[in-house]
N, C-alpha and C positions, 0 to 999 in steps of 0.2 A: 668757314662753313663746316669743314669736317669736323671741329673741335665742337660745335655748337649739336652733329648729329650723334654725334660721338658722347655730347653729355645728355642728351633727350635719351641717347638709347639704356645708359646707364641706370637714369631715373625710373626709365620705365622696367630697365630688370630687379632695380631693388623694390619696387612698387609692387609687381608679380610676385616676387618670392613674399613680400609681405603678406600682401592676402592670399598666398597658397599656404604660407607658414599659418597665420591667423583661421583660416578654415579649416586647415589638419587640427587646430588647437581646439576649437569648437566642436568638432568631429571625434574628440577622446575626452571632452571634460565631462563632469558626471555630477550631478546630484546625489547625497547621501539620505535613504529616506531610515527612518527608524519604522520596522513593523509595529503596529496596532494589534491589540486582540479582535481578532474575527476579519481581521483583511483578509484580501486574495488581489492576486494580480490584478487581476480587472478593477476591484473598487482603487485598487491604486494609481492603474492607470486612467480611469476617471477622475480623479482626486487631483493625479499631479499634471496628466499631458490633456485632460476634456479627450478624449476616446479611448474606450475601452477594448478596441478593436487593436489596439499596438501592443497591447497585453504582451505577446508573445517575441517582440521586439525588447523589450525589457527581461523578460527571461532569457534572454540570449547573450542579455549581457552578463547576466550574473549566472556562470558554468558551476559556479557551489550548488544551486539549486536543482537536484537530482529528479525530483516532480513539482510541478508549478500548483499543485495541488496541495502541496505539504512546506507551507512559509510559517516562520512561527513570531509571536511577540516578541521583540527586541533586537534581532534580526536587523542585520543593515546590508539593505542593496542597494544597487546605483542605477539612475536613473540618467540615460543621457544627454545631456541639454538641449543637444539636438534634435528632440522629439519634444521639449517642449518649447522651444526656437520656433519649431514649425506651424506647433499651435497658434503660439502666440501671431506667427504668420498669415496663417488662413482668418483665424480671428479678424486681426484688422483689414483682410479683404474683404473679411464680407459684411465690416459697417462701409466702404468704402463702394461697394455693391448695390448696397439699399439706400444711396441715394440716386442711382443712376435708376431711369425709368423703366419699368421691364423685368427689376432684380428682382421684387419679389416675389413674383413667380419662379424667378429662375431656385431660388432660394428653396421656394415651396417645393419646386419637384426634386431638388436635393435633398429633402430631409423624408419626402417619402422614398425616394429611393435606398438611404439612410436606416429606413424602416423594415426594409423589406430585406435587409441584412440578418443571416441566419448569427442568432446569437450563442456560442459556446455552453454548454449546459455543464456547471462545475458540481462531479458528483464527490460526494462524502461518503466514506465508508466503513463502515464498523468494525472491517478485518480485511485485509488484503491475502493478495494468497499466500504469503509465505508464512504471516502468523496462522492462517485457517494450516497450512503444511504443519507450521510446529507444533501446531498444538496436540496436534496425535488425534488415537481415537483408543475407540473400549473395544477389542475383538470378541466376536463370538465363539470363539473357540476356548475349551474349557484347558488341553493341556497342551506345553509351550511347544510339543514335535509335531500336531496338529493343526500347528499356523501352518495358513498356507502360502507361500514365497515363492518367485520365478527365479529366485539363485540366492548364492550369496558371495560375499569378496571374501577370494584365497589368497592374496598375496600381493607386493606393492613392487614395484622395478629398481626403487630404491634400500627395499628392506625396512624401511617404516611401519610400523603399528599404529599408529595416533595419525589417520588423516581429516584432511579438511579443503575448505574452497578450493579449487584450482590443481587439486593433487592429482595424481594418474594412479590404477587401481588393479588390480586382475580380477574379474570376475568367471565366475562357473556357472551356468543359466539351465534349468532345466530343459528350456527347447532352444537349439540354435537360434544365437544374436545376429542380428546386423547392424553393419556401419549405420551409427545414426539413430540406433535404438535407444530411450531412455527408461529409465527407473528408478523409486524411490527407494531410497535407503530407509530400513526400519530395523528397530528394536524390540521384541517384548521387553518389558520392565515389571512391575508389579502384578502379582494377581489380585483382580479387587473382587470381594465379597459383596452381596449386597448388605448394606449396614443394616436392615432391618431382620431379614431371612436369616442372613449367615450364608445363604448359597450362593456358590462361585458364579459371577460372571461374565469374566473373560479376563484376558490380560492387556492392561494397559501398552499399546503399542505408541513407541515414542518415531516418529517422521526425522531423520537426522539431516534429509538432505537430498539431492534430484543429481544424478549419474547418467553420461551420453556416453557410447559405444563410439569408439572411436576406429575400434581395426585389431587386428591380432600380431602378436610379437611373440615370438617361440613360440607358438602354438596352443602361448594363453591368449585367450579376449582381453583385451584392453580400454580401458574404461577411463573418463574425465570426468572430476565431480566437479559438475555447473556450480551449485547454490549447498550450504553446508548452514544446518540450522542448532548444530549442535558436533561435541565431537565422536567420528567413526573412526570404528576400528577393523581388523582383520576378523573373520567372522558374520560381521552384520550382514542381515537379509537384505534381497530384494523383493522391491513389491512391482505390479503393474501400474505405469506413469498413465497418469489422464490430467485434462487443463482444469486448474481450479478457479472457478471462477467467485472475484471479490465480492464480499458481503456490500451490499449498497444500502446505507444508511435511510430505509423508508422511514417519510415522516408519520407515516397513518401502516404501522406494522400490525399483524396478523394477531390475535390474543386468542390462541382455540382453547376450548376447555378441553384441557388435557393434565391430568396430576400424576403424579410420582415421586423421587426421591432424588437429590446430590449422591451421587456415588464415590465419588473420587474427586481430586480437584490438582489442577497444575504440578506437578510437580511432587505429588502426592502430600502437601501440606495439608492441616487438618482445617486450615481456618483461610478464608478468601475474603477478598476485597474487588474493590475496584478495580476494571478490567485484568484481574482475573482470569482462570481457564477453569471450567466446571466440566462435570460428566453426569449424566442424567441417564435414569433406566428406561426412557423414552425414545421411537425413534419414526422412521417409515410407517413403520407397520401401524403403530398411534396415531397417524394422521398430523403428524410434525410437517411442517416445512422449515427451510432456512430463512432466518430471517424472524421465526415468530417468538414473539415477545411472554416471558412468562414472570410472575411472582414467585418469592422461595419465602415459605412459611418458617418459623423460628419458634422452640418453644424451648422457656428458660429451666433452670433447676428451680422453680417455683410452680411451673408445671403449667407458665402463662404463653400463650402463642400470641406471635406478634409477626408482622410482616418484615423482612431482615432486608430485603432489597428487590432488586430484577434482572433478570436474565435474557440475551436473546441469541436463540442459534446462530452456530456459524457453520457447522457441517452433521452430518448424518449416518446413520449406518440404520440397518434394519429395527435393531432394538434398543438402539443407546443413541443419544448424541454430543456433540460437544457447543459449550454455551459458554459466552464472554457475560462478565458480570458488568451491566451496565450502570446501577445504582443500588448502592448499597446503604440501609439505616442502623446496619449494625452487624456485627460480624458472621459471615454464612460459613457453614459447619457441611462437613457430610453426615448424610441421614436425614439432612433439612429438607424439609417436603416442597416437592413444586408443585404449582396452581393456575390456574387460571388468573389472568390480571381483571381486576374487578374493579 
């Protein structure tokens, strides 16, 4: 008798560990899906599991993906089969449902319930903050001692010149800092001209990067730079930190009539393209918002004008602003006129 409970007991341990072993295995296998042009999670999870509502289940599994907003073509994530295991589950419950008397209703008030599920709204954006940060701006100030700045970095703990993300920094602030305080790192860079005048107006200020107050050490301020969009050095100003908030891709944007001129463009190159950085002698005070959408007129050395592309704000200042180059037919130049989209 004991040999006989002795081998039922055995059976039944290799049995368990079997289907514990087989459900662990189930529980880490994965689908490989290749991205699509214009997927998003959710069409994918309607595509491969029938709900789009596990979306975020799938992005959990794949930790590369840093925004569930930004997947790209050819891109390979994994899909766990266990979510589409489950599908395939409720699936066959619920033909097995509709023929018991009573299911379909029950069925019914599941899918309005189903309904009445708030659905994720997945925005698009035309510049996020960190490109709207680097892209800089035009200052109104004519000469470079007349920017105005809340400090600037003296000195590093390590004796380095060249910082970047994650370095620690000494800064000098015009009005006492506190633990916790931030600020943008800037540069003047060029003085730009207006191409058509000749007269100054302003200097191209370059965004290098967002700096938090961390506490004081010898009796300098002590500084951590959060986000670095370019390289700082010993010297570079401070600016006053505020939230930027992301350009959101409207399908039906703003077209004011409003005209003027390319004053400068990324990097100071002469010649722009596709998403591009532009500067315009336009700003606040013009009745600009972010966001609105303009035409840049082109005229050749044959003295023909043609429409070269479009542009749409991404940030503002009183009398200038800064524009991404959204579609271009042909190469945008400074001095190129902007216009109203017609």
């Amino acid at each position: 008798m004991s040999k006989k409970i002795c081998l039922v007991t055995m059976l039944l341990s290799a049995l368990s560990v079997f289907v514990f072993s087989t459900a662990y295995t189930q529980d880490f296998e994965y689908k490989e899906y290749k991205i699509l042009k214009g997927d998003t999670l959710w069409d994918i999870s309607i595509k491969e599991i029938k709900d789009p509502f596990l979306w975020p289940k799938v992005w959990k599994e794949n930790p590369d993906i840093e925004n569930p907003d930004r997947i790209f073509p050819n891109q390979t994530i994994k899909i766990p089969l266990r979510l589409i295991k489950k599908e395939g589950e409720e699936e066959a419950g619920a033909e097995k449902a509709a023929a018991v008397p009573g299911a379909v209703k029950e069925e019914e008030a599941a899918k309005a319930a189903e309904e009445k599920k708030i659905v994720p709204v997945h925005t698009t954006y035309i510049a996020d903050e960190a490109l709207v940060a680097a892209s800089g701006y035009i200052s109104s100030y004519i000469e470079t001692e007349d920017i105005k700045s809340k400090g600037k970095i003296t000195g590093t703990p390590t004796g380095r010149k060249l910082l970047g993300e994650s370095d620690f920094m000494y800064i000098k602030t015009n009005e006492p800092a506190n633990t916790g305080d931030k600020f943008y790192i800037m540069r003047p860079t060029e003085l730009i001209r207006h191409p058509k005048t000749k007269e100054k107006v302003g200097y191209h200020i370059a965004v290098l990067g967002i700096a938090e107050v961390i506490g004081v050490e010898n009796g300098d301020t002590k500084a951590k730079i959060l986000k670095s969009y370019g390289d700082i050095v010993l010297g570079d100003l401070l600016d006053t930190y505020y939230e930027i908030i992301p350009v959101i891709d409207d399908k039906a944007p703003r077209t004011p009539d409003v005209s003027g001129f390319v004053i400068a463009s990324s990097y100071m190159k002469l010649i722009s393209g596709n998403f591009d950085i532009l500067f315009i002698d336009r700003g606040k005070k013009d009745g600009l918002e972010v966001g609105d959408l303009l035409k840049i007129k082109s005229v050749d050395k044959y003295n023909n004008a043609r429409t070269s592309g479009a542009i749409q704000i991404i940030s503002m200042r009183d009398t200038t602003a800064t524009a991404i180059v959204r579609k271009t037919e042909s190469a945008i130049n400074v001095g190129d006129e902007v216009l109203e989209m017609k």
